[in-house]
ZALOTI-18764 format. One line per 2 residues: their letters; for each residue x, y, z of N, C-alpha, C, O, CB. Coordinates in steps of 0.02 Angstrom, whole numbers, plus 50000, padded with zeros to 5 digits. Last residue first. Glycine has a CB too. Example, Ala and Ser with C-alpha at 12.3 -4.5 7.8 and 13.67 -1.06 7.14 Angstrom:
// ZALOTI-18764
SA = 50642:49888:50354:50684:49947:50357:50645:50002:50394:50670:50057:50402:50704:49970:50286  50660:49716:50390:50615:49775:50390:50660:49835:50390:50712:49834:50423:50565:49776:50452
This chain:
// ZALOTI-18764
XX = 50811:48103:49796:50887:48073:49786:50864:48004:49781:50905:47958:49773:50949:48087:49853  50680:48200:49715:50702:48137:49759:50773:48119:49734:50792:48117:49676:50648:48069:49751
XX = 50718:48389:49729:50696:48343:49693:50716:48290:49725:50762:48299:49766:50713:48345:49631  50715:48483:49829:50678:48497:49761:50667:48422:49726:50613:48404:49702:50730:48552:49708
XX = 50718:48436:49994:50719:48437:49930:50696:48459:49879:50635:48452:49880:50716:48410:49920  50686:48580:50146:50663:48502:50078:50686:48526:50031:50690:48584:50011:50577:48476:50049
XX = 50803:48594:50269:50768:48640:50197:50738:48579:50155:50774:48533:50135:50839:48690:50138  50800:48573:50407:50819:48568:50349:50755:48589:50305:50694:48597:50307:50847:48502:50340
XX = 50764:48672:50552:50740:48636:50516:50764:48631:50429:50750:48677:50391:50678:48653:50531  50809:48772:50615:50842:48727:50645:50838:48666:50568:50883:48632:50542:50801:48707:50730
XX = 50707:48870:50596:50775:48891:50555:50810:48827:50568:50852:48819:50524:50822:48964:50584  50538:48855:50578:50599:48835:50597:50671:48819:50569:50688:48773:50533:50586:48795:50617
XX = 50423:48980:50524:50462:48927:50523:50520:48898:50575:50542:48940:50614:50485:48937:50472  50368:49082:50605:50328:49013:50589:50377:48965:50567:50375:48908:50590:50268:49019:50529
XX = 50417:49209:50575:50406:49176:50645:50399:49089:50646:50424:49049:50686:50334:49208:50675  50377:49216:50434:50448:49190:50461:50463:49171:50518:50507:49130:50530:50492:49227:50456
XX = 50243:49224:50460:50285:49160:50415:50355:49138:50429:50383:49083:50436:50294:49180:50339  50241:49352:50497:50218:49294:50522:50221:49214:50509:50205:49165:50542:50172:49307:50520
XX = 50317:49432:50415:50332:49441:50483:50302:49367:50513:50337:49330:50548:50295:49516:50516  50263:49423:50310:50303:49409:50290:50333:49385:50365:50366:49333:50373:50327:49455:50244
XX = 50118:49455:50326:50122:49415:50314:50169:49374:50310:50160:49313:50306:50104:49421:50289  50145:49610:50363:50127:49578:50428:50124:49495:50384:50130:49456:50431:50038:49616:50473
XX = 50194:49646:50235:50224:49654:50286:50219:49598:50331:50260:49553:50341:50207:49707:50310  50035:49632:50193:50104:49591:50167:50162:49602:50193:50201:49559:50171:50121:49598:50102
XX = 49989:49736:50270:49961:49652:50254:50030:49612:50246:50063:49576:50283:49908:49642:50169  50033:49850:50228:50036:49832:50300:50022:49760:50315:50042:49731:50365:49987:49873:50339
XX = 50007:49846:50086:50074:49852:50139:50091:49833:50186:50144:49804:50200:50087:49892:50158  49880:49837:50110:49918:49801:50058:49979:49808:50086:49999:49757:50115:49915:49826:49985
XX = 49848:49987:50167:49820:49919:50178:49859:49854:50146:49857:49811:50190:49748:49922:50150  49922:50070:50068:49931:50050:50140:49915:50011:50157:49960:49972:50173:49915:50075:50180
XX = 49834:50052:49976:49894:50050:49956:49924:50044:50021:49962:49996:50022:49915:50105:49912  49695:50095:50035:49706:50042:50003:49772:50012:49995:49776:49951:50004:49682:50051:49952
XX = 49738:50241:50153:49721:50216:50081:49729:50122:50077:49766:50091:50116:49784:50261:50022  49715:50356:50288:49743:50322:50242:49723:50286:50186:49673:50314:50165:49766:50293:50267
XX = 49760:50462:50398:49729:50454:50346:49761:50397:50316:49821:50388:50318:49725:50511:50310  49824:50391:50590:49832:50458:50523:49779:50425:50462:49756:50368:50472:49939:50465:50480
XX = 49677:50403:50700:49734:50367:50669:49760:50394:50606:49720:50420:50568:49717:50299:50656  49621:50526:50796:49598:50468:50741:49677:50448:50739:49724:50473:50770:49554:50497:50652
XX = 49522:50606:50939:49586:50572:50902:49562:50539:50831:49504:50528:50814:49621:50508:50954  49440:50517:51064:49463:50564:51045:49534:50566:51003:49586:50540:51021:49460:50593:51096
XX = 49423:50394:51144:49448:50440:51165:49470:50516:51125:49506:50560:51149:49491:50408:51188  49404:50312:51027:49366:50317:51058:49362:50366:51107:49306:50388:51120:49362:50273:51071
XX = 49475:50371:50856:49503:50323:50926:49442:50371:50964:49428:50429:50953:49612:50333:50963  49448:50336:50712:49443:50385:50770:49453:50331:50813:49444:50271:50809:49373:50432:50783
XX = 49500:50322:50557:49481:50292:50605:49507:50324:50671:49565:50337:50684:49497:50230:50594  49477:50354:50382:49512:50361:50438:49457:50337:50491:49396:50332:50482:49541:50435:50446
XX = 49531:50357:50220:49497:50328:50267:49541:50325:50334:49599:50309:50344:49475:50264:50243  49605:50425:50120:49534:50427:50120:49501:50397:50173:49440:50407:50177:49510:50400:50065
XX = 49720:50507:50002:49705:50452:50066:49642:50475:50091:49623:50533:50085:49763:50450:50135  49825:50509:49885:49752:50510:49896:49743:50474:49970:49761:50417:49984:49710:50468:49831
XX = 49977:50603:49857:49935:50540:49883:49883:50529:49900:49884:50543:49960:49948:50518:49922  50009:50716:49761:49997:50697:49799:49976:50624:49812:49957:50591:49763:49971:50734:49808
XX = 50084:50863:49647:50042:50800:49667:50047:50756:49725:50105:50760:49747:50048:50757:49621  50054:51044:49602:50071:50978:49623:50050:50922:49619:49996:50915:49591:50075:50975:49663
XX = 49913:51137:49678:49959:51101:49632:50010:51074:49670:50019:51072:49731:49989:51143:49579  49776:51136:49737:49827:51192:49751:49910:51193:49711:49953:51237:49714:49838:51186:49835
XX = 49749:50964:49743:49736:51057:49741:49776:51078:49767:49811:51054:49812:49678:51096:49771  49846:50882:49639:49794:50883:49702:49782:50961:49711:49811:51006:49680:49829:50846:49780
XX = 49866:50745:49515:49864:50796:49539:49827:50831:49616:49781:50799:49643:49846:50812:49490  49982:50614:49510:49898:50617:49524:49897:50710:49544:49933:50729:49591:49865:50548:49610
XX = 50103:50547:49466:50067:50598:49426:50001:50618:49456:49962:50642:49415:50056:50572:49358  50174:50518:49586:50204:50564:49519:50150:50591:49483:50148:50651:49469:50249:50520:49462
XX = 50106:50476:49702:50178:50533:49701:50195:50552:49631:50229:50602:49620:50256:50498:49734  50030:50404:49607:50005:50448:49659:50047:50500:49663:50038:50556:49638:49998:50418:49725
XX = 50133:50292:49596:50085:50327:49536:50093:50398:49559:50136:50440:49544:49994:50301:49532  50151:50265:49729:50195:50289:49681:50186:50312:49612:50226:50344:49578:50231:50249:49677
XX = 50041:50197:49769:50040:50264:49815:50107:50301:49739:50098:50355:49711:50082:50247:49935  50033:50089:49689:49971:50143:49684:49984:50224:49703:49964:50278:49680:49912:50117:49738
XX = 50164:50019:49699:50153:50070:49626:50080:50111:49648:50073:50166:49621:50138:50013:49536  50147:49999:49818:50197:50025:49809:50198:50073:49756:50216:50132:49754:50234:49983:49804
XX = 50044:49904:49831:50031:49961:49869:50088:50007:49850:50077:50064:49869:50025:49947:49946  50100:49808:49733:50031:49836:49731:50018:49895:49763:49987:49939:49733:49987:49794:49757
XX = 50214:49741:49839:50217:49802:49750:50154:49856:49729:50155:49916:49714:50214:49741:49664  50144:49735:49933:50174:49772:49942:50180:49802:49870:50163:49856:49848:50221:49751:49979
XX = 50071:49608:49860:50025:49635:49914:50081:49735:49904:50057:49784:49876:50035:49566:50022  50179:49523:49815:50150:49540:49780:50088:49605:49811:50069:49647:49770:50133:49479:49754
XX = 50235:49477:49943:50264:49520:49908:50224:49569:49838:50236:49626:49819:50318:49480:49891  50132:49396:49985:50148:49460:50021:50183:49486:49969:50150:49532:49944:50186:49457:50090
XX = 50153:49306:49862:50079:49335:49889:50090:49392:49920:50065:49443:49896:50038:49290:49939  50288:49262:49893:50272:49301:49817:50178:49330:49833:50156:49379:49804:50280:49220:49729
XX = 50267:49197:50022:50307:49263:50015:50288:49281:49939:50266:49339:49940:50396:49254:50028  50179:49100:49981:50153:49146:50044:50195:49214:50034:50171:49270:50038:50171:49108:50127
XX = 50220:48982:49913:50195:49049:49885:50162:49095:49955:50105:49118:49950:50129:49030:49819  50390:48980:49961:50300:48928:49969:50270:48988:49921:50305:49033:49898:50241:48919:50079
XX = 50524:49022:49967:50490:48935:49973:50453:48948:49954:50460:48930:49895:50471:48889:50029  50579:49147:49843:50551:49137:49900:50515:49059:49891:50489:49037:49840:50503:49200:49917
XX = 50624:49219:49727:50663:49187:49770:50642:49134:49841:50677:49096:49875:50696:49240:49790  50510:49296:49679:50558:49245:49636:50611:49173:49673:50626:49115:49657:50615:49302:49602
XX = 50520:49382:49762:50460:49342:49782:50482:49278:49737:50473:49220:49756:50378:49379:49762  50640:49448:49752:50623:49411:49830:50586:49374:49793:50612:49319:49782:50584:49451:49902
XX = 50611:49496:49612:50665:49453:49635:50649:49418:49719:50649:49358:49729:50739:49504:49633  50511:49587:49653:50491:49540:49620:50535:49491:49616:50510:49434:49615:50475:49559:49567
XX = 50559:49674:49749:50511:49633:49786:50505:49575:49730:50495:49517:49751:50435:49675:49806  50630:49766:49655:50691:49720:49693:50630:49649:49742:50651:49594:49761:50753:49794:49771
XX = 50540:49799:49582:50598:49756:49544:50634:49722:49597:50662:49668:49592:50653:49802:49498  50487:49895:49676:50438:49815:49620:50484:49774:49602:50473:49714:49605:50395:49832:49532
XX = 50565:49982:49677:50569:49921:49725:50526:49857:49703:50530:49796:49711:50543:49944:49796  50531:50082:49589:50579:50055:49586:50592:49981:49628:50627:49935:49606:50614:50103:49599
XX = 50427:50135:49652:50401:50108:49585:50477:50046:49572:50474:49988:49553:50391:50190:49511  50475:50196:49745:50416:50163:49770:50388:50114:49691:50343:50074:49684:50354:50233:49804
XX = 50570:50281:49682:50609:50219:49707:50555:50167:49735:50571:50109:49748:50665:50240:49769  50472:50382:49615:50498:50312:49568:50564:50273:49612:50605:50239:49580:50533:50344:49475
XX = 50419:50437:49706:50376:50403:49701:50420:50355:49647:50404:50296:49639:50310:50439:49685  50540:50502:49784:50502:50462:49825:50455:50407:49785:50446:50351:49808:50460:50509:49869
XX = 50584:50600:49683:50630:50561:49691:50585:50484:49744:50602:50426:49736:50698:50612:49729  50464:50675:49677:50497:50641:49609:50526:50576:49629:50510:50519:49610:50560:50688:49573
XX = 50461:50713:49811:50418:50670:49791:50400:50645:49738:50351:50609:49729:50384:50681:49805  50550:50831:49801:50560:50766:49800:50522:50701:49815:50548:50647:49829:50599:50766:49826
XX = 50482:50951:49796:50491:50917:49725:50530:50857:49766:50542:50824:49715:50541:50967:49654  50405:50916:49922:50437:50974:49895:50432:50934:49820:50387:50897:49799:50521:50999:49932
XX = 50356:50841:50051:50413:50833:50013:50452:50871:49962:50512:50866:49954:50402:50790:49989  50265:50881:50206:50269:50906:50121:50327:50903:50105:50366:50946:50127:50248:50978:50099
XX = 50288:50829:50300:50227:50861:50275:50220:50858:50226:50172:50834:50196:50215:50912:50282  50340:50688:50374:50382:50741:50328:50313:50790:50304:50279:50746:50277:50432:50695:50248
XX = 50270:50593:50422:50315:50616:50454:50365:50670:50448:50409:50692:50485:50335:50578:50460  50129:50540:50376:50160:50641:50367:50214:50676:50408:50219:50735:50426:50097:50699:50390
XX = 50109:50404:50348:50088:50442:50425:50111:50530:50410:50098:50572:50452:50150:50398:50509  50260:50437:50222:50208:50405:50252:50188:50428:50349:50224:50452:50394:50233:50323:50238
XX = 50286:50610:50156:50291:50540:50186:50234:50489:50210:50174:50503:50215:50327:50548:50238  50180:50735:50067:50249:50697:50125:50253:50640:50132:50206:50610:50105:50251:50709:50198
XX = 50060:50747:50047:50133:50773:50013:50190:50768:50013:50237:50787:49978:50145:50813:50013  49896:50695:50035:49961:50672:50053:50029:50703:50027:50051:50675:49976:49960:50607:50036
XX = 49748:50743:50026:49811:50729:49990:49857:50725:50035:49851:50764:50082:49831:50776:49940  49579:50677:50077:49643:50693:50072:49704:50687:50053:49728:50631:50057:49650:50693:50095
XX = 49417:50627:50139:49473:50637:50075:49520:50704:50100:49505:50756:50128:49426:50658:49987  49353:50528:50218:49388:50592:50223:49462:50603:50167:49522:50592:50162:49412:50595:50307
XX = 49258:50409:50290:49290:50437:50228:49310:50499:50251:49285:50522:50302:49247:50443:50163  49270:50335:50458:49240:50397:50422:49289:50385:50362:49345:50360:50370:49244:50480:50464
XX = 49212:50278:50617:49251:50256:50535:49212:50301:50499:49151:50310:50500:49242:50166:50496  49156:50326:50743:49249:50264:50722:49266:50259:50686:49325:50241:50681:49267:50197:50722
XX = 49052:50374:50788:49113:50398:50775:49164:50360:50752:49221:50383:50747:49132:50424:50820  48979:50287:50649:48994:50349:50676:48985:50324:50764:48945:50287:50793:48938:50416:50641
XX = 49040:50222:50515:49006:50200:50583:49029:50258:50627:49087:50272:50639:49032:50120:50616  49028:50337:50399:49028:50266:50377:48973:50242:50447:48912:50239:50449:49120:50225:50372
XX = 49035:50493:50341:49024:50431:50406:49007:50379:50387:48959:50379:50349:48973:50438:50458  49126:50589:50245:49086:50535:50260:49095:50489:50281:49136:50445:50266:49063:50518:50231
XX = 49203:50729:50191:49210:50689:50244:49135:50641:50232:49088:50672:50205:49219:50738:50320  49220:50870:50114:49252:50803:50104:49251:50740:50136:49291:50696:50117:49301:50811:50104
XX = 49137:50942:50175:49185:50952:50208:49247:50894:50189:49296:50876:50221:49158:50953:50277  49006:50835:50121:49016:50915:50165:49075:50897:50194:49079:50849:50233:48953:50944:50231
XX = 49052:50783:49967:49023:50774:50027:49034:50839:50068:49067:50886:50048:49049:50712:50060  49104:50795:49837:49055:50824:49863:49026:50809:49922:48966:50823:49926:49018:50824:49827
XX = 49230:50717:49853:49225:50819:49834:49150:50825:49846:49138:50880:49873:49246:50854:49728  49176:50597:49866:49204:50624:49923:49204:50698:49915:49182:50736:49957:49272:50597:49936
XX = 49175:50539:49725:49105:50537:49794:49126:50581:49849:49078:50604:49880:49090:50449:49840  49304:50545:49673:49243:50576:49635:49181:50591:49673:49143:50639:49662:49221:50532:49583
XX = 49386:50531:49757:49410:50596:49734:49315:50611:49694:49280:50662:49690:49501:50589:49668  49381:50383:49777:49358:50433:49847:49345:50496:49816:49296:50526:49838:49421:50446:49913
XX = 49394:50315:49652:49290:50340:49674:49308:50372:49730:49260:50402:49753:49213:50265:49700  49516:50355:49643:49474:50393:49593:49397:50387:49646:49360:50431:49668:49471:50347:49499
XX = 49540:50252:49740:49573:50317:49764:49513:50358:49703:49466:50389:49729:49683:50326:49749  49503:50132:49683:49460:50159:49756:49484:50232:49768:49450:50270:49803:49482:50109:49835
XX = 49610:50112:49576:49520:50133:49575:49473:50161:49651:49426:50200:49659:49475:50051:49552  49696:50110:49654:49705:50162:49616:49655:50183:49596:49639:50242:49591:49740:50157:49573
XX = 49690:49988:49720:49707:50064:49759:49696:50099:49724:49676:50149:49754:49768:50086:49783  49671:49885:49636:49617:49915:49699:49601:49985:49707:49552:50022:49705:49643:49902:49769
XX = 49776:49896:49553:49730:49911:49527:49669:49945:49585:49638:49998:49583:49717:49852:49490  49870:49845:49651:49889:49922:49610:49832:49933:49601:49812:49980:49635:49932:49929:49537
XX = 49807:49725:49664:49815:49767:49746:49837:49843:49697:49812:49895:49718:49903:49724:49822  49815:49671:49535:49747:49680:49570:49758:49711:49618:49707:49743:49630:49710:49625:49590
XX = 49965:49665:49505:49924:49710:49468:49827:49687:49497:49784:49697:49454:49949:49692:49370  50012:49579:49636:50024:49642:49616:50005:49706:49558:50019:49765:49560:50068:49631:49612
XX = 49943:49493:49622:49929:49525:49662:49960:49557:49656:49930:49605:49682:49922:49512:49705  49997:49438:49477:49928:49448:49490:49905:49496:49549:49859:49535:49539:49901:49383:49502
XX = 50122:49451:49503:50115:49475:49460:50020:49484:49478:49993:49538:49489:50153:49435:49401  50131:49348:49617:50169:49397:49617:50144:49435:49579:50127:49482:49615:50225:49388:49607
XX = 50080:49205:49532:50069:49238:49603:50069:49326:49621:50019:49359:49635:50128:49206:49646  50165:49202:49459:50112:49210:49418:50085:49230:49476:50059:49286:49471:50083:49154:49373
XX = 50307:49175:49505:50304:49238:49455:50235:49257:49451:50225:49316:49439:50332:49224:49381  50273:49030:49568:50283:49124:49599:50285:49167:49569:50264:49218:49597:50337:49150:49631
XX = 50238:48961:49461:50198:48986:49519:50207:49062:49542:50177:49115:49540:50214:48943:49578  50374:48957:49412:50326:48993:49371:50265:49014:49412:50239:49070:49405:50305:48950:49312
């Protein structure tokens, strides 16, 4: 019951984050000059932007299948919520919960968030310049959460030892 309650919480507070931080970029950000605001200048800037494609924009613009993109991103809640169901400690229903969160924000996003010029899009808003010139692609809250719980899942599993018996559930 832990893990369900785990799972469910960070996954409707990491949805919720993203989805509210994405509205205050769209509402503070249209009026900045050029959509853009310096945070630590040069390294960290707001910069509002839609997203139409893939993740990083390995695809530009998805077309109408960013139907099909944003409800398998909605769809996988179901298959992360069984993992996290499934999982030892609460570390994996936490990460997992981290990813759903980022999953339904950006997957909202792909279905209903509108963006100029029509259509809909992915809100992304924060970017980071490389010192040399450059930035890192745009991005969002819903990423952040992703990339967390990813990197949480990656580091746990490093961490254990496969050699190592599994504990009891209950004393023999």
């Amino acid at each position: 019951m832990a893990r369900l309650a785990v799972f469910v919480v960070m996954t409707l507070f990491g949805g919720g984050c993203d989805l509210r931080s994405k509205d205050w970029a769209e509402e503070t950000l249209r009026d900045a000059p050029g959509w853009t605001m310096s945070l630590v200048e040069p390294y960290l800037e707001l910069a509002l932007s839609y997203n139409r494609g893939t993740a990083f924009s390995f695809v530009g613009d998805l077309g109408e299948a960013r139907w099909v993109l944003g409800l398998v991103a909605l769809a996988m809640v179901l298959v992360l919520l069984v993992m996290a169901l499934r999982a030892r400690d609460l570390y994996g229903p936490l990460a997992m919960g981290m990813i759903a969160g980022g999953a339904i924000g950006n997957g909202v996003d792909r279905l209903f968030r509108e963006a100029p010029g029509g259509g809909t899009g992915v809100v992304d808003f924060i970017r980071v310049n490389y010192p040399w010139g450059g930035s890192w692609p745009t991005f969002n809250v819903a990423d952040v959460l992703v990339a967390v719980g990813v990197g949480m899942i990656l580091v746990t599993s490093l961490r254990r030892d496969p050699a190592a018996p599994e504990p009891a559930s209950e004393p023999t």
